[in-house]
C-alpha positions as CSV (number, residue, x, y, z in Angstrom):
1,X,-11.8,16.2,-24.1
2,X,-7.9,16.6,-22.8
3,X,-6.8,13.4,-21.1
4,X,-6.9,15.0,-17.8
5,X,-10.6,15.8,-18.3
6,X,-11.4,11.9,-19.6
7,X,-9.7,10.5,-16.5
8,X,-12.0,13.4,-14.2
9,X,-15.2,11.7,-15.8
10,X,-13.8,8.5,-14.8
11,X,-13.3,7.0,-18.3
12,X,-11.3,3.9,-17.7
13,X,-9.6,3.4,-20.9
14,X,-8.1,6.9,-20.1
15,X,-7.3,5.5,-16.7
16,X,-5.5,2.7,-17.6
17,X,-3.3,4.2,-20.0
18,X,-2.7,6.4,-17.5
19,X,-1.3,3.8,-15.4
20,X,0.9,2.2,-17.4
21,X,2.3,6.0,-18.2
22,X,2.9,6.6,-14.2
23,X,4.8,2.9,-14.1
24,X,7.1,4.1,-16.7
25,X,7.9,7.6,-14.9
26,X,6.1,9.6,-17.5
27,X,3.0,10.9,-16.2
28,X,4.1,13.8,-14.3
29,X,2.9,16.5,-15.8
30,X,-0.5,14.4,-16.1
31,X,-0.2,14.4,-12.0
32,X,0.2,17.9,-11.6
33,X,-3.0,18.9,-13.6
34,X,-4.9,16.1,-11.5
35,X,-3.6,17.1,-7.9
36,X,-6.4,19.6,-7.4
37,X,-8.7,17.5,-7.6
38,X,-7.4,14.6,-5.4
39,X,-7.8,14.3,-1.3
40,X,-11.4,12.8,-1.6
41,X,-10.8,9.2,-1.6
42,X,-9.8,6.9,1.4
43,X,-6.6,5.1,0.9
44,X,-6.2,1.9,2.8
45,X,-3.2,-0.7,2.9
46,X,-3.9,-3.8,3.7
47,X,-0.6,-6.2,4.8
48,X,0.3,-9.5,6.0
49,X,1.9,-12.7,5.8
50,X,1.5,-14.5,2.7
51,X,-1.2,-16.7,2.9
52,X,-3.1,-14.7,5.8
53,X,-5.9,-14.1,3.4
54,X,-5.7,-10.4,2.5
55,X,-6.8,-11.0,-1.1
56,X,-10.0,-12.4,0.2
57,X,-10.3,-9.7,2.7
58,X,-10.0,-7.0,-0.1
59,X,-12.4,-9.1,-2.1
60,X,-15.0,-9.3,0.6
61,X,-14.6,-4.9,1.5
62,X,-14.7,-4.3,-2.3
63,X,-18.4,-6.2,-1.5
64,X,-19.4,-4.4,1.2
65,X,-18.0,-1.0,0.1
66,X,-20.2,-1.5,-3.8
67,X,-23.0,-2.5,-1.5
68,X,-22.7,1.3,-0.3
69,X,-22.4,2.2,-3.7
70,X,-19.2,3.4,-3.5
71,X,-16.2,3.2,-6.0
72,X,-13.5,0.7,-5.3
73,X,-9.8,0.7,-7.0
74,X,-7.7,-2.1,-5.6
75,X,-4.0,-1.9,-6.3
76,X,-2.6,-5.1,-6.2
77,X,1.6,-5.2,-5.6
78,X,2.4,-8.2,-7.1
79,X,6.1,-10.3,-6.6
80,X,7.7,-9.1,-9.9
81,X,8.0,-12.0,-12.7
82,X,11.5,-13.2,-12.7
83,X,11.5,-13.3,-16.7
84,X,9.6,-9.9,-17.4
85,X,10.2,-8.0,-14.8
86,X,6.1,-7.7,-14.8
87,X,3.4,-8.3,-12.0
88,X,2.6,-11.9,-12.2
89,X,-1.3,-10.7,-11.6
90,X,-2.3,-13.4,-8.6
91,X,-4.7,-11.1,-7.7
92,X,-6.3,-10.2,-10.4
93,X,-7.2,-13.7,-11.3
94,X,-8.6,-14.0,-7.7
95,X,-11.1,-11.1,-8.2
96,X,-12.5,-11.3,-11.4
97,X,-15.8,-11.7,-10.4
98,X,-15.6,-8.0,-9.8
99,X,-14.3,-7.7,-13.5
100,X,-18.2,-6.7,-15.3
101,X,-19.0,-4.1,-12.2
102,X,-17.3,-0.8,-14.1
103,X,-17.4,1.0,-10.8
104,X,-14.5,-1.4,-9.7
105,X,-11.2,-0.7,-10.6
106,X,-8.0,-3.4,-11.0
107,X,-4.6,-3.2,-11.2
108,X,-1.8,-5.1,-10.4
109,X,1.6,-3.4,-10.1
110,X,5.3,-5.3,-10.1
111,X,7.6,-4.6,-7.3
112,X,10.1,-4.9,-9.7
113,X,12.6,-5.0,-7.0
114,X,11.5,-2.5,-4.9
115,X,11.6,-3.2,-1.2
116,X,8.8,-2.5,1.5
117,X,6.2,-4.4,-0.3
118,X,5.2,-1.8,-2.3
119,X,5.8,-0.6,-6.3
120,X,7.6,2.5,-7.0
121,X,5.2,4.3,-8.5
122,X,1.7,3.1,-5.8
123,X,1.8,6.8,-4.6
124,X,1.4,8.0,-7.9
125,X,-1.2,6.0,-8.9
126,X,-3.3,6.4,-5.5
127,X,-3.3,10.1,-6.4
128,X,-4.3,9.2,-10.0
129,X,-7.1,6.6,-8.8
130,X,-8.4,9.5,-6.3
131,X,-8.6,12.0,-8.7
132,X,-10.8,9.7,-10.8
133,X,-13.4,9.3,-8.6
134,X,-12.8,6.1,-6.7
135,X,-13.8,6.9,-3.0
136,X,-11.8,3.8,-1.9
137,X,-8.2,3.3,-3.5
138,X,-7.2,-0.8,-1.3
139,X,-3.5,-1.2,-1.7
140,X,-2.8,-4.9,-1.0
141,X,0.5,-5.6,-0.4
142,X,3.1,-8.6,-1.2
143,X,2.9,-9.9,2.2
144,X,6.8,-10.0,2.7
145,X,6.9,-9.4,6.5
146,X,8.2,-6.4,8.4
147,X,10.0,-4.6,5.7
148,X,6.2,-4.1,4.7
149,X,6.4,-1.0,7.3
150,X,6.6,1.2,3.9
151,X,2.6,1.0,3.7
152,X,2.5,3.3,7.1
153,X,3.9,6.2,4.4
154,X,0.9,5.8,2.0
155,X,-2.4,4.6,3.7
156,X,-4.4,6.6,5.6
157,X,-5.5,3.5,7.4
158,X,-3.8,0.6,7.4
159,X,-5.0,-3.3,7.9
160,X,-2.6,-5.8,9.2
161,X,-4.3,-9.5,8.4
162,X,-2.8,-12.0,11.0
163,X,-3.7,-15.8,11.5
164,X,-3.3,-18.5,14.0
165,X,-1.4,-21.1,14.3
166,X,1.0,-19.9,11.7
167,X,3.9,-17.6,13.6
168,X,2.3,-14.6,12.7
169,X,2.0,-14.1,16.5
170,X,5.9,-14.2,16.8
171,X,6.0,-11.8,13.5
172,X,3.3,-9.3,15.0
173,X,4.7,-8.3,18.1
174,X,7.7,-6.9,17.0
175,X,7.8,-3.3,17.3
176,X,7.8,-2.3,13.5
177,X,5.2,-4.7,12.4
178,X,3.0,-3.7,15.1
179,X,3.7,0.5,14.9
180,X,1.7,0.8,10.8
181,X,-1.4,-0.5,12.0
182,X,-4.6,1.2,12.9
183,X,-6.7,-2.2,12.4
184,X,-5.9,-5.8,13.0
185,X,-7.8,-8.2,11.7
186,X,-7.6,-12.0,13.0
187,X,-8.7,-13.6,10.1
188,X,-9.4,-17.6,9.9
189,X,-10.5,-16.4,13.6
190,X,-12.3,-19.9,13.7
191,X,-9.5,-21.6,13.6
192,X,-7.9,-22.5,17.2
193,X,-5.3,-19.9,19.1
194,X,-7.2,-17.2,17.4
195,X,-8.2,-16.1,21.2
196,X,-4.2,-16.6,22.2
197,X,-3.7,-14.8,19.3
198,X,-6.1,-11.8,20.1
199,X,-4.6,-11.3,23.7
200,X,-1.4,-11.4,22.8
201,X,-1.9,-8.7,20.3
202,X,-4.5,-6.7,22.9
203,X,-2.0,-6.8,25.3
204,X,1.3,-5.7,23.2
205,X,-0.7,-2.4,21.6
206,X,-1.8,-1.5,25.6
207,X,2.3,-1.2,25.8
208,X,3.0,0.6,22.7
209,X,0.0,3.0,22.2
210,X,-0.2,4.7,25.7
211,X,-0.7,7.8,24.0
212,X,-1.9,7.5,20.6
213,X,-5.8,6.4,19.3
214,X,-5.5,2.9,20.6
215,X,-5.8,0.2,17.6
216,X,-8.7,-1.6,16.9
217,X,-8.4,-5.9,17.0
218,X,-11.4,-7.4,14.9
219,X,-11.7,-11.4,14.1
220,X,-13.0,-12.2,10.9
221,X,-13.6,-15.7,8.6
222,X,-13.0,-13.5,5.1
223,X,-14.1,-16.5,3.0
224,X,-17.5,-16.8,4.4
225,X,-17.8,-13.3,4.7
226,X,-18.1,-12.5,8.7
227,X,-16.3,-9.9,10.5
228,X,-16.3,-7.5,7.4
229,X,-19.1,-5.4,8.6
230,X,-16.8,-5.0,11.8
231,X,-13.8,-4.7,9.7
232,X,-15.2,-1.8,7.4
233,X,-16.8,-0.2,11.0
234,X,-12.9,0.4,12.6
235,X,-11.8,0.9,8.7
236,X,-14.3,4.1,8.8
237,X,-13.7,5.2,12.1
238,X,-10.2,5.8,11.4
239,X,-10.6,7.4,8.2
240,X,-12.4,10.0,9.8
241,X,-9.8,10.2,12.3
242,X,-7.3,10.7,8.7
243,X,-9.1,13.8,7.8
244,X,-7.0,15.5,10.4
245,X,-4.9,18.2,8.8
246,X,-2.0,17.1,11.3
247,X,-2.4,13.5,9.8
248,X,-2.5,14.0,6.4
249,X,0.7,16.8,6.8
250,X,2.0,13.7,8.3
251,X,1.3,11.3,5.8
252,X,2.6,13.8,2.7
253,X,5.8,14.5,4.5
254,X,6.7,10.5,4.5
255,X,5.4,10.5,1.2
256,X,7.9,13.5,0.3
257,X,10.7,11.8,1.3
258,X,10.4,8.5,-0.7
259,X,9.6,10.7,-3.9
260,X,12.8,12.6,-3.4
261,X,14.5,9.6,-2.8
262,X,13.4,8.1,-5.7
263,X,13.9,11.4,-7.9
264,X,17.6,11.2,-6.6
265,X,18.1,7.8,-7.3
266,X,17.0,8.5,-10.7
267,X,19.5,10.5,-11.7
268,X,22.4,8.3,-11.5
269,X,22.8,5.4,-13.9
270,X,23.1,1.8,-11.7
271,X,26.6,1.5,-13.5
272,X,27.8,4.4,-11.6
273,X,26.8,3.2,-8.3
274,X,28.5,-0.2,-9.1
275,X,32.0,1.9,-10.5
276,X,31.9,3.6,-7.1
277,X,30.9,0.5,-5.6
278,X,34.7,-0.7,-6.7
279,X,36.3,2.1,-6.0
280,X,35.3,1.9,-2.3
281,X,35.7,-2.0,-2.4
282,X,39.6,-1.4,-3.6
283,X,40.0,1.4,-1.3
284,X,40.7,4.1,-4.1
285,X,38.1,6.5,-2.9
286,X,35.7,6.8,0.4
287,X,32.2,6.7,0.6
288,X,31.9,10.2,1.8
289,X,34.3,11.8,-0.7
290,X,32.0,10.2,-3.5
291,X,28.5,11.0,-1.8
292,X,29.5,14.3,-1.6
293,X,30.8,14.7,-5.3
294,X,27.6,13.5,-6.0
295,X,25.5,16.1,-3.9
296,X,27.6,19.0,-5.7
297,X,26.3,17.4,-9.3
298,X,22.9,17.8,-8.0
């Protein structure tokens, strides 16, 4: 069997390798033999503070989604490790309960730098992940605030855990937290100001979703398990909503961009970006003059 096939028949050692060749930028002609066979699975991001309890969340979905029978791969964006430059794998340790259930699927990915909460190469590996089966692909998140609006460009539907009591309500309602979202979830919703907490996000998505599918608001105690059947209801109805031609055109054109971006960004050495950094800084050249020196080269 070719590589591509092995990965098709869900063979995980072919899967993993795989991985590791799409977070080193050498899996693309890998990709383009699986492409026509991905679109099947449901991608969902779940973000958040750190500490809101989204690795618990994911734990408790991966539950209820095996309960269906369904394949779960959760992609786990760790904070990169300062001496490595590797995912320091928090979340793996926290599920490994699921780590016997070969229908279950865990990686975790380093940011290794890259801003938005997200690795480099999670597109790549959603698309690999879908092709091999899974029917769920969870992307969870660092939990590094509002630059986590980067998830919006990947997941069909996209969680945002908030909790009480700990200035996530301040965090939420600004505009670019509160625009990636098609599910909130208040978890530790047993704690006090959950209610507050609730209204006040009710109230701010009645302002910015007069015309879009309104948001869904569901509390939830992750660690003893309630909500998630409410959770994974909302998660559902809005991945039927995904299936929308017009949404997923919309969801590959952001996903375009950052890939061009990063294709760009590829092609120039960091050196050169620091020599034209100087050049600018001593007034020798101007930014534009430079950019467009580079757009010619490309």
């Amino acid at each position: 069997m070719t590589v591509a096939e092995q990965i098709l028949s869900g063979e995980i050692r072919a899967i993993a390798r795989a991985a590791t060749q799409i977070e080193n930028g050498r899996a693309e002609a890998l990709l383009r033999e699986l492409f026509p066979h991905t679109g099947k699975a449901l991608i969902l991001g779940v973000t958040g503070a750190p500490g809101s309890g989204k690795s618990t969340l994911c734990d408790q979905l991966t539950r209820a989604l095996r309960a269906e029978q369904k394949k779960v791969a959760i992609l786990a964006i760790d904070p990169s490790s300062p001496f490595s430059g590797g995912a320091i794998l928090g979340d793996r340790i926290r599920m490994q309960h699921h780590h016997a259930d070969n229908r279950v699927f865990i990686r975790s990915m380093a940011t290794r730098g890259w801003l938005g909460g997200l690795s480099r190469a999670t597109t790549e590996m959603t698309m690999l992940l879908d092709a091999a089966g899974y029917d769920v692909v969870i992307v969870e998140t660092v939990g590094v605030g509002q630059d986590e609006v980067e998830i919006a460009r990947l997941a069909a539907v996209t969680l945002l855990v908030l909790t009480p009591g700990t200035g996530d309500d301040v965090q939420a309602l600004k505009a670019g937290i509160m625009e990636i979202a098609q599910v909130f979830v208040i978890n530790k919703s047993d704690q006090p100001g959950a209610e507050k907490l609730e209204r006040d996000v009710k109230n701010t998505l009645a302002l910015a979703h007069s015309e879009k599918p309104m948001p869904e608001v569901v509390r939830a105690v992750a660690s003893e398990g309630q909500g998630i059947a409410e959770v994974l209801a909302a998660v559902e109805r809005f991945g039927a909503q995904a299936e929308d031609p017009s949404r997923g055109a919309e969801i590959w054109s952001l996903r375009l961009r950052e890939m061009l971006r990063e294709r760009l960004l590829d092609r120039f050495p960091p050196e050169e970006f620091l020599e034209a950094g100087r050049d600018i800084a001593e007034h020798k050249r101007d930014p534009y003059g430079i950019l467009n020196d580079w757009l010619k080269r490309i």
